[in-house]
Structures are given as C-alpha cells and as structure tokens.
C-alpha positions in Angstrom: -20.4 37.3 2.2 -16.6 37.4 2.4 -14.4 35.3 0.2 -13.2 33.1 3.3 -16.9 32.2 4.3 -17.5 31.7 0.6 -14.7 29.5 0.5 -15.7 27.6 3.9 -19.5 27.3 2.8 -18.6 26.0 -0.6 -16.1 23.3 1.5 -18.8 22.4 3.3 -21.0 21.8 0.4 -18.1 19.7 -0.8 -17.8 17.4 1.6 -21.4 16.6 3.0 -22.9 16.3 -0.6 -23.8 13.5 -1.9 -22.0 12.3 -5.2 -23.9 11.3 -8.1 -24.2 8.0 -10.0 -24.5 4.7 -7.8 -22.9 3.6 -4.3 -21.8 0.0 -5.3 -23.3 -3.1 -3.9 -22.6 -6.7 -4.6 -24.7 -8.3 -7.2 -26.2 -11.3 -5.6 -24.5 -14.6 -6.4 -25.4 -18.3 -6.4 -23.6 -19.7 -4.0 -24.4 -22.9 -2.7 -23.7 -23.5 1.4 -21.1 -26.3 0.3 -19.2 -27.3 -2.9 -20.0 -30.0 -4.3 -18.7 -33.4 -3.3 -17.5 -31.7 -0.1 -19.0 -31.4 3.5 -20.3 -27.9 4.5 -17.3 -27.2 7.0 -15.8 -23.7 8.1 -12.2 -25.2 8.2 -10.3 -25.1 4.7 -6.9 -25.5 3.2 -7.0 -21.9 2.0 -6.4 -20.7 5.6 -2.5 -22.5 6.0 0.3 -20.9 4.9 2.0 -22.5 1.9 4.9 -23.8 4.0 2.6 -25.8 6.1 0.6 -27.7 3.0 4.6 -28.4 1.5 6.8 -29.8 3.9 9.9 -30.6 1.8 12.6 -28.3 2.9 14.0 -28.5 -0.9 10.9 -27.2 -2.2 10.4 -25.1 0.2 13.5 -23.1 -0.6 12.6 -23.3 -4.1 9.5 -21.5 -3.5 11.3 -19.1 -1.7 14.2 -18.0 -4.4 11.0 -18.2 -7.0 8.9 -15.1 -4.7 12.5 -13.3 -4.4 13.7 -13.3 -8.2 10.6 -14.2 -10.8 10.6 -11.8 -12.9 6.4 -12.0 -13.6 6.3 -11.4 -10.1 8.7 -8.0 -10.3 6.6 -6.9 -12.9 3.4 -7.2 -10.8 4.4 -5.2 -7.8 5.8 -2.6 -10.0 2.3 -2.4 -12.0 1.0 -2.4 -8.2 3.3 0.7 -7.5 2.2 2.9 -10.4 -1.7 1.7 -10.3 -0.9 3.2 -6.2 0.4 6.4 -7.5 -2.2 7.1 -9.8 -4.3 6.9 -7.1 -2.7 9.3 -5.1 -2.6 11.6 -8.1 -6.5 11.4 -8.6 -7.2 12.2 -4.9 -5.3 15.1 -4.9 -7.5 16.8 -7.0 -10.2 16.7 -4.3 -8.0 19.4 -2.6 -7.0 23.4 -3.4 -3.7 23.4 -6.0 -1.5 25.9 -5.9 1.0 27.2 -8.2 3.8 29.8 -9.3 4.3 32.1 -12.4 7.2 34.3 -13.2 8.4 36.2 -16.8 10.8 38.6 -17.7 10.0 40.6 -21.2 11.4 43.2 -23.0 9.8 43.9 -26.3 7.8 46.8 -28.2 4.1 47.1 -29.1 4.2 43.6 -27.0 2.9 42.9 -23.6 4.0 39.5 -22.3 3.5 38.1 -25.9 0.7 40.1 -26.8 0.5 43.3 -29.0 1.0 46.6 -26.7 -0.1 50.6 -27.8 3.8 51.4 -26.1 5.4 53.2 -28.6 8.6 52.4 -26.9 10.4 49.2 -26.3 9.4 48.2 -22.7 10.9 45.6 -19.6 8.1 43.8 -17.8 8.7 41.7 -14.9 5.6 39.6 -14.1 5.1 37.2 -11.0 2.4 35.7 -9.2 1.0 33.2 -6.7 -1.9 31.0 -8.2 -4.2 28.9 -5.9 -7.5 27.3 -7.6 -9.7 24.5 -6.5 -12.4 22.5 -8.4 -15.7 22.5 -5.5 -16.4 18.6 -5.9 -20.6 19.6 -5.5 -21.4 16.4 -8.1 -18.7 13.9 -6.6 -17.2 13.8 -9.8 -13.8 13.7 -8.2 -14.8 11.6 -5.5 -16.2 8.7 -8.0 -12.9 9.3 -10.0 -10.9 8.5 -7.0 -13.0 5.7 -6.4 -12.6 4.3 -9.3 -8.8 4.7 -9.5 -8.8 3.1 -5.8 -10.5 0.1 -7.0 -8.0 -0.2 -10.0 -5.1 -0.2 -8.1 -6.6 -2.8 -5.1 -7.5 -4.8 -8.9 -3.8 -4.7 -9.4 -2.6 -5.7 -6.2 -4.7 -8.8 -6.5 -3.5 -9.4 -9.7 -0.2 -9.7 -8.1 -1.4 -12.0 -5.2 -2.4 -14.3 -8.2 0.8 -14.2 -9.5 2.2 -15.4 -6.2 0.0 -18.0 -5.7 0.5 -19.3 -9.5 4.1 -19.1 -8.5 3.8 -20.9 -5.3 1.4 -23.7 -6.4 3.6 -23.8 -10.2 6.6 -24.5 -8.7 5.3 -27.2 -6.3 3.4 -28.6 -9.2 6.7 -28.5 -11.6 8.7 -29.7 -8.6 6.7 -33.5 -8.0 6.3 -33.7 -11.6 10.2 -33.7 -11.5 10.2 -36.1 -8.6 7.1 -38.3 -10.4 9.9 -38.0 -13.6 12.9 -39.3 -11.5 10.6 -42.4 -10.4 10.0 -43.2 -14.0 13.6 -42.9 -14.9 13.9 -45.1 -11.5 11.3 -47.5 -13.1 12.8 -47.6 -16.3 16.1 -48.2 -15.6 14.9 -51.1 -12.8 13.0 -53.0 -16.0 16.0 -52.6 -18.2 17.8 -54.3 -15.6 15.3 -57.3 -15.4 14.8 -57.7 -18.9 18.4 -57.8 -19.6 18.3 -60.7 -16.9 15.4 -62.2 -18.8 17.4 -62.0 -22.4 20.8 -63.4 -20.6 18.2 -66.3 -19.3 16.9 -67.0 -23.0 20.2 -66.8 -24.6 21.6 -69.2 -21.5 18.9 -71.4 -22.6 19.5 -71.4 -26.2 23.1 -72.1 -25.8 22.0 -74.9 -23.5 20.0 -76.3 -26.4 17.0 -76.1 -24.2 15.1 -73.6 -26.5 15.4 -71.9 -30.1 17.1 -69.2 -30.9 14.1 -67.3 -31.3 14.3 -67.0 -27.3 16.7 -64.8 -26.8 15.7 -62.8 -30.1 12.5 -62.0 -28.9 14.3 -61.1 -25.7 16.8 -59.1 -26.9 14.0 -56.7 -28.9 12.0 -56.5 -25.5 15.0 -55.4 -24.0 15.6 -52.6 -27.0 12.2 -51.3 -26.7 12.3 -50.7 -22.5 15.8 -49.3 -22.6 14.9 -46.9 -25.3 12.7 -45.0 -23.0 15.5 -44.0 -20.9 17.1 -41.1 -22.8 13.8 -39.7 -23.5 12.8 -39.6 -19.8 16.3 -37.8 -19.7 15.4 -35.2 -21.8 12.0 -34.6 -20.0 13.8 -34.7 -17.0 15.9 -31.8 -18.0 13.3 -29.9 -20.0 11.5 -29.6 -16.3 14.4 -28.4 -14.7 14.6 -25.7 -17.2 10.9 -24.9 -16.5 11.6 -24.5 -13.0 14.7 -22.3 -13.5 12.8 -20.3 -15.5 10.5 -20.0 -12.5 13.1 -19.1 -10.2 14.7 -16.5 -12.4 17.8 -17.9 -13.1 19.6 -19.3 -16.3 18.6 -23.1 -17.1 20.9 -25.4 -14.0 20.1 -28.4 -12.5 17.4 -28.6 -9.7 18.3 -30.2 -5.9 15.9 -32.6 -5.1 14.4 -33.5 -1.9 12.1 -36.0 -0.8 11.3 -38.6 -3.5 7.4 -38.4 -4.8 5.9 -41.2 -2.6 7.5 -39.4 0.5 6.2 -36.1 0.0 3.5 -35.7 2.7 0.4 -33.8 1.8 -2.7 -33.0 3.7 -4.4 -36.1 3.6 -8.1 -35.0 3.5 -7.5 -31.3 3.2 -11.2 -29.5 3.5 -12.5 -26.9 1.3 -14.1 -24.7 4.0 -17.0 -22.3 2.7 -18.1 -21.2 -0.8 -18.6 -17.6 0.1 -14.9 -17.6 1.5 -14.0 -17.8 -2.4 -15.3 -14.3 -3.0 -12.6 -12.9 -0.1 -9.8 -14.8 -1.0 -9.1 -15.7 -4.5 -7.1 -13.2 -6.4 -9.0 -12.9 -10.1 -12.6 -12.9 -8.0 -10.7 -9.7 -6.0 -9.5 -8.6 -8.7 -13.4 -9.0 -11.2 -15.0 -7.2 -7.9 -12.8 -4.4 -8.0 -13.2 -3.9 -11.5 -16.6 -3.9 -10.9 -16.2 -1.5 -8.3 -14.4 0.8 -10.9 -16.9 0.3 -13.5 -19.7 1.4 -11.4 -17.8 4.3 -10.0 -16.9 5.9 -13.3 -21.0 5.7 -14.0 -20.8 8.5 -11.4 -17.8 10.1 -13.3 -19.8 10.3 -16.5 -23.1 11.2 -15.1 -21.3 14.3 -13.5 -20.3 15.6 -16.5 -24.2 17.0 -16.8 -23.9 19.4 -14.2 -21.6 22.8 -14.0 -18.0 22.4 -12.2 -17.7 25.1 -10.1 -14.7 26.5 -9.0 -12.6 29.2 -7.0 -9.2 30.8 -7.6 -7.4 33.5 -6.5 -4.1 35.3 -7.5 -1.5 37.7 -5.9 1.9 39.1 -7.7 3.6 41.8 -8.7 3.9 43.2 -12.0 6.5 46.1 -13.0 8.3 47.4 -15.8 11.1 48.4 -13.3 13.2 46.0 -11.6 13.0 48.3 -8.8 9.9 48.8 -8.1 8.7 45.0 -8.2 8.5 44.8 -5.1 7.1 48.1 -4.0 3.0 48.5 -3.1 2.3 49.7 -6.3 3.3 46.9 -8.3 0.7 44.5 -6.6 -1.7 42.5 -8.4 -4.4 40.3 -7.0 -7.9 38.7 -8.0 -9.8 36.3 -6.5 -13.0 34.9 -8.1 -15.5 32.1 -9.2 -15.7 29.9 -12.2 -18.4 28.0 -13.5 -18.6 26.0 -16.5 -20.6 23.0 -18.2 -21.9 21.2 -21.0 -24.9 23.3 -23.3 -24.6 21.3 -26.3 -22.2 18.3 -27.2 -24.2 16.6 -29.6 -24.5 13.4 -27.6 -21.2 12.9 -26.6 -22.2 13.4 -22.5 -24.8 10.8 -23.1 -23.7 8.2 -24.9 -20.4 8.2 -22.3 -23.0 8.0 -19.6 -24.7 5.3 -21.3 -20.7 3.7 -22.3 -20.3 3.4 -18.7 -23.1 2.0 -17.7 -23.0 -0.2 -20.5 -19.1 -1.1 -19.0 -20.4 -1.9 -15.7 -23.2 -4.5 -17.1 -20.1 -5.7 -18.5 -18.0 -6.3 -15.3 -21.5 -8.1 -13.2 -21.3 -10.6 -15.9 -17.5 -10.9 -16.1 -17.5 -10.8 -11.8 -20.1 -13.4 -11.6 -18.6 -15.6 -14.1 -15.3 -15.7 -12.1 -17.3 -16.6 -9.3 -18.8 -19.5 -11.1 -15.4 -20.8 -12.9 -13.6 -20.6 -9.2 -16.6 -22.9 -8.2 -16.0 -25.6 -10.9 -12.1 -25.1 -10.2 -12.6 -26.4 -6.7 -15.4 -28.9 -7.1 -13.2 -30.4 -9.9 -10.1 -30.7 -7.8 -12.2 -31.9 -4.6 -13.4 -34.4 -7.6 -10.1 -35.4 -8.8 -8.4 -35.7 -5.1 -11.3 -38.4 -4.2 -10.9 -40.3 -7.8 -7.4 -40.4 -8.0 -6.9 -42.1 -4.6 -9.4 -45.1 -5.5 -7.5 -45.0 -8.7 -4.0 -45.0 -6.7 -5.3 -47.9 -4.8 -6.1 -50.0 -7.5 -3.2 -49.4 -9.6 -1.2 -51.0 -6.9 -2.9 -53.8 -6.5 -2.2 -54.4 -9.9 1.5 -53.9 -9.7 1.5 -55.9 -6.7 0.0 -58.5 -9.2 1.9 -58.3 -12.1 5.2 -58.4 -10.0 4.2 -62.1 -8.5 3.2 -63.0 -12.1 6.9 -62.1 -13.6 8.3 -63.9 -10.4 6.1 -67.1 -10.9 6.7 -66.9 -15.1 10.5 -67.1 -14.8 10.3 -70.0 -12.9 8.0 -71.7 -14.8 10.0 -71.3 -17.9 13.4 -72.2 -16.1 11.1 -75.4 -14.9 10.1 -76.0 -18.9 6.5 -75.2 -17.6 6.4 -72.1 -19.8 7.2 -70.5 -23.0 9.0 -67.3 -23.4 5.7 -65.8 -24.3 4.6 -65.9 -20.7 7.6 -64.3 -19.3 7.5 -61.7 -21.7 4.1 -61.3 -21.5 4.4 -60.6 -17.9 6.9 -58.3 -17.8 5.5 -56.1 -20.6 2.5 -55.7 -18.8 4.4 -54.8 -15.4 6.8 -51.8 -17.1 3.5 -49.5 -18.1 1.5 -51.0 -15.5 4.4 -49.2 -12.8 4.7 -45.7 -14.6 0.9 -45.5 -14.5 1.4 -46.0 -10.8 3.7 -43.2 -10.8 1.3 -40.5 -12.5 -1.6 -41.8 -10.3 1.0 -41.1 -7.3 1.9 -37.6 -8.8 -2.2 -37.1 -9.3 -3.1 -37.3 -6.5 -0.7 -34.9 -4.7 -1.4 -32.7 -7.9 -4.8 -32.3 -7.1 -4.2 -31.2 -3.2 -1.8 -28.8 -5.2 -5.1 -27.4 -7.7 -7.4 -27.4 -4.8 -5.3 -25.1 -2.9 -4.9 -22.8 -5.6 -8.4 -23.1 -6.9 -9.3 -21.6 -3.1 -7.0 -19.1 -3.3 -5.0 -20.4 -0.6 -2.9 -18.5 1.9 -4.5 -15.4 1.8 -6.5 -15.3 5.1 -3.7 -16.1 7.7 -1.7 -13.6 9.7 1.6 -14.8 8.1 0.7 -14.0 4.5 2.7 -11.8 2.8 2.1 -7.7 3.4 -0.4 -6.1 1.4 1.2 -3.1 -0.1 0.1 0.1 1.6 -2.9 1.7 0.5 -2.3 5.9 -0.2 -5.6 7.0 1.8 -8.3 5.1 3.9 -11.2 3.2 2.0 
C-alpha cells in the first residue's frame, strides 16, 4: 500500500472510531414538577430581561455603567477568552502539524553537534520540512478536546453568574439605599415631632401646669431619636461606596430615582418550571460542564492503555556546500510510522484512570448538589415574597395605629387628660414601629430581587446578552 492510502485509511480509522471511556449522560435528578409553595406554571420571571423586572430609569443606568466597567466582570470574560483559546489549542492536535528546521555548522570531528570521523573542519547546511500527525484510533484527543470544550463553556457560565450577581447586587444595593433614605426620612420626621412634643412640655412647665420633669423627660426622648440621624448618614454613605465599588469607579455619591415605596415590581412574579433551573442558572451550567469535563478526561486516562500511533514524514536538503544545497543531490526525505505505549509504569496509568474516575464521582455529587441548593434558593425566596407581604400589611396597620394614638395622646395631655408618659409612650412606639415598615417595604421588593437571581433570570430571552463564540461546533 502506498503512503497516501496508508495515510487516507489510517484518516479514516481516525474519524469513524469510536473513542474510549464514557459518552456523558445526565445523572438523573429529583426534580419535583413544581417548587414548593408555587403553582406548576410554564411562565417564569427568569424569562424577562432585567430591564423589564426594574423599571427605574436611575437604576437602570446604574446597572448599565456596572456591566460596562466592573472590574469582576472584566476579569471573567478575559478568563472566558483564554479558557476559548485553550480550546482551540487542544483541537488542533486532532489534525497533521507541520514544521520547519534549518542549521548552519562549521566544526571538526562534529556533525550538527555530534562527534564526526572528518578529519577536517567541515560547513554543513541542514534544512528540512517536518509534517507529523498523532492517528486519534483511541479518541484520546477527541475526549481531551472534550473536556477542554466543557471547561471553557464552565467559564463562560461562570461569567454569566457574575452578570447576574451584578445585575441583581446592584438593584439589591440600590433599594437598600432608597429603604436607607426613608429611614433618614423617618428619622428626621420624629425628631421634628418630638422636638414639638419637648417645646409642648417645657410650654407647660413654664405655664406652671406640669413639673419640670415634663420637659426633662422630653428633652432626653428627643436626644435619643435625633441621635440616630448621623448614624443613618454614615450607612447611607457606606452604601453608596458599595455601589461605586460595583460600578467601577472611585467612592461618589449615587443619583437616586424613584423613592422605595414607588419602585414597581412584578407583583406575583411566577417561578415557571423546576427543570428550567438546570438550563438557566449559571453555577448549575457551570457544575454540568464540569461534570462534562470530568467524565471526558476518564476517556483521556483510559487511552493512555493503548499504543499512539503516528505518521511523519520529512523532506530537506543537507550540504556541506552552500552551492550545492539546493542541487538533487543534496535531498533528504523519510516518511514513516511511530508507535509507542505504556509496558510497565508501575501503576501510574491505573491509578490516573481510577483518579479520574474517582474526579467524575466527585463532580455528580457536586452537580446534583447545585441542583438541590438552586431549589432551596428559589423555594426560599417564593417563601419570603409570600411572608413578607402579610408581614408588610400588618406593619401598616400598626403604624396607621400608633399614629392616631400620638394624635389622640397630645391632646389629651394638652386637655389635662394625660400624663406625659402617654405621649411619650406613644411616640416611642411609633419611631421603631415606622423603620420596621421600611425594611418590611425593602423585603419584600428584595425577595422579587432573590427569586430572580435564584432562577437564573434573563438567560432564556432573545435580548440577553451574546454568548461569546464558541471555536468549533459542539
């Protein structure tokens, strides 16, 4: 048989073999047909777009300067870049390489670096074509390239999480800034009606209507509310840093928007599926293409039983005259076959079989419990969106309350009805009772915000950002 039909035969072989070690399949997961304390609907928030769930143009922008200049995200897409490249790498091996060789020597007793019989000092001019290619029979190369494939698509989910922790951190940071500006709103509104309330005792006292331990008591009321102004300051600017951070930019002040009770989320936003989880969230990608890694390089190891086989070929000219380099004589060629393998490693092939397999097992349990923690993410945010609304609700009845109480207290004291005790009493219990309003307010938008990145939201619409390109077909 020629060398050509050796070649083509041995192509052949190549390509239609089957590679060794295990095709992947998905290791059967329990998923139930709904989550829990949800209805079994195909609909889910996971399918908008993050600028449909937040509709405040401020934060909207915010999000937008964040996915152009975070530096965590930068970092991603270049670890997506090389993970891409060293895919591309590893394929090409599947395919002939070919390579060049030239020397000029001039030595005695020494040919090209080794010792020579010339007695005299000698030129050599030396240069060739190589060409050799590893015959993938096993499918090592093929599982390697598999394997490499699946890290890379690992990486790019990796940075689709770190878009969607962006997107969802920076709306979360962003109301609790708002929720922040309503306490400071709250605060300051009390230190105005106590101060109205001590102006009332001392007006009393100085009317001789009531001791001076009125407008005493009053007056240290008044000190404890006010004091928890600056340190909503400070918060308030601590946030802002966090969010700068975010955006990639030195520590500034952040615009604000809408105010927290005017920033409109979806109501009753649905889950959708359980099994849509496994397609969509970024660290379940990114545990299944590990997996799909692991299991490859089981074939990787396993091939390392069997002989690699190889052609290669060479063509040159080698001459101890300049001048006659190029003339018929001075051509060299060779083409051949290689074959090499493993005869006795003292248990090193094995045990990196049995490493790999051992690595897969690994990667099930690691895929299946990313599977099970993205469950309890959204059945505890579903949770939290249905408690916190009762828990809204009743809040404000209470502030609702509380507010008539402080109205009814003043004039009963201005009447001689009441003591100071009931005003204070009132009021005291309307200051906390408000903020805790507040944080059920921010709670309950916050948990729209964790159920949307608990589903891995975004990722299934035709607007979602572009995947990077992949350097060969799956």
């Amino acid at each position: 048989m020629s060398p050509g039909r050796a070649a083509s035969a041995a192509l052949v072989v190549s390509v239609l073999g089957c590679a060794v070690g295990p095709n992947y399949r998905r290791p059967e997961l329990p998923t139930p047909p709904s989550f829990r304390d949800a209805a079994e609907e195909q609909a889910s928030i996971a399918d908008l777009p993050w600028w449909e769930v937040f509709h405040d143009d401020v934060l909207q922008g915010l999000i937008r300067d964040t996915l152009a200049s975070n530096r965590d995200l930068m970092t991603a897409v270049a670890n997506v870049e090389q993970a891409r490249d060293a895919a591309a790498v590893q394929r090409g091996q599947l395919f002939p390489q070919a390579s060049y060789q030239g020397q000029v020597d001039r030595g005695k007793h020494a040919l090209f670096g080794s010792p020579s019989l010339l007695p005299e000092a000698q030129n050599t001019f030396f240069g060739v074509l190589n060409a050799a290619w590893e015959i993938d029979i096993w499918g090592r190369i093929r599982r390697a390239t598999e394997s490499a494939r699946a890290q890379m698509l690992a990486s790019d989910a990796v940075r689709r999480g770190v878009v969607l922790s962006l997107v969802t951190g920076v709306a979360q940071a962003y109301l609790e800034l708002r929720e922040l500006d309503l306490e400071l709103e709250i605060s300051n509104r009390n230190v105005q009606s106590f101060q109205e309330t001590y102006e009332l005792f001392k007006r009393q006292y100085q009317g001789g209507v009531t001791s001076l331990l009125d407008p005493l008591r009053g007056e240290a009321a008044l000190a404890e509310v006010a004091a928890a102004v600056p340190d909503l300051e400070r918060q308030i600017v601590a946030k802002e840093n966090e969010l700068s951070v975010l955006l990639g930019r030195p520590a500034a002040e952040i615009p604000r928007g809408a105010a927290l009770v005017d920033q409109t989320l979806p109501p009753d936003p649905p889950a959708g599926v359980p099994s849509l989880l496994l397609e969509r969230r970024p660290d379940v990608i990114e545990a299944e293409q590990n997996l799909i890694a692991a299991n490859a390089a089981i074939g990787v190891a396993f091939a390392q039983f069997f002989p690699q086989i190889g052609l290669s070929a060479l063509y040159g000219a080698v001459s101890n005259e300049l001048s006659d380099f190029l003339k018929s004589g001075a051509t060299a060629w060779s083409y051949g076959a290689q074959l090499s393998g493993p005869l006795w490693t003292w248990g090193q092939t094995w045990y990196a079989w049995k490493a790999a397999k051992a690595a897969d097992q690994a990667s099930i349990y690691e895929y299946q419990q990313s599977v099970l923690v993205a469950l309890e993410d959204v059945s505890n945010a579903l949770t939290a969106r249905q408690k916190v609304a009762l828990q809204r609700e009743q809040l404000e009845r209470q502030v609702n309350a509380l507010t008539e109480s402080v109205r009814v207290a003043k004039i009963r004291y201005v009447g001689g009805l009441a003591t100071y005790i009931e005003v204070l009493d009132a009021q005291q219990q309307l200051f906390p009772a408000e903020l805790a309003l507040a944080q059920a307010q921010l709670d309950e938008r916050l948990a729209v915000v964790a159920l949307y990145r608990a589903l891995g939201g975004g990722w299934s619409t035709a607007d979602a950002p572009p995947k990077i390109p992949l350097p060969f077909a799956p």
